[in-house]
N, C-alpha and C positions, 0 to 999 in steps of 0.2 A: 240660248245664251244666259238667261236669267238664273237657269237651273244649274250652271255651272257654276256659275258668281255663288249660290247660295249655298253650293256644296263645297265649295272651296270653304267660302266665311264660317261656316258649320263647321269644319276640319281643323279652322287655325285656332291658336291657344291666346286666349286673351292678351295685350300688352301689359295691362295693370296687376296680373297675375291670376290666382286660381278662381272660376268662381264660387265655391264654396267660401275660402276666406272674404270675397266681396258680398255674400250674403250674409255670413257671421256678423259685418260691420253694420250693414242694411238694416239687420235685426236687433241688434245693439244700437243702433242711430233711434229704431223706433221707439224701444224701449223708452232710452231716455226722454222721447220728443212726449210719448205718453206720461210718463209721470210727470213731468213738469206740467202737463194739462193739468191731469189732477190734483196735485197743490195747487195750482191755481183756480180753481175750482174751488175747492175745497177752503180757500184761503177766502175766498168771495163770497162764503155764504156763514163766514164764521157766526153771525149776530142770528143766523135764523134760526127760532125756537118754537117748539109747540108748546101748548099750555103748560105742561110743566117743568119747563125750561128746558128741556134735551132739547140738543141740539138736531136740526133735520138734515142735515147734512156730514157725515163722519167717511173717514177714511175707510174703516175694515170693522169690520164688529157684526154679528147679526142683525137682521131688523127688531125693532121693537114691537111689541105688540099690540095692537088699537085701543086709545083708552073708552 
């Protein structure tokens, strides 16, 4: 009985629509949830500096090189 239940639910087409569009949004949801991490991150370490005042913490840039 179970296996019938399962191949039925496997055959029917979502209510909410396709799931490809429900992963587009998924993926877009995370997007956004991620960068908001990272400004705020990024927002939290604005004051940290090594010795010659660069900052240790930046958005996008290469790494620097050891002094």
């Amino acid at each position: 009985m179970l296996k019938v239940l399962a191949e039925k639910a496997a055959s029917e087409e979502p209510a909410f629509g396709s799931t490809r569009s429900a992963g587009k949004e998924r993926g877009r949801m995370l997007a956004v949830a991620l960068e908001a991490e990272v400004d705020a991150y990024v927002a939290e370490h604005l004051e940290d500096r090594d010795d010659l005042g660069h900052r240790l913490v930046v958005r996008n840039g290469p790494p620097r090189p050891a002094p």
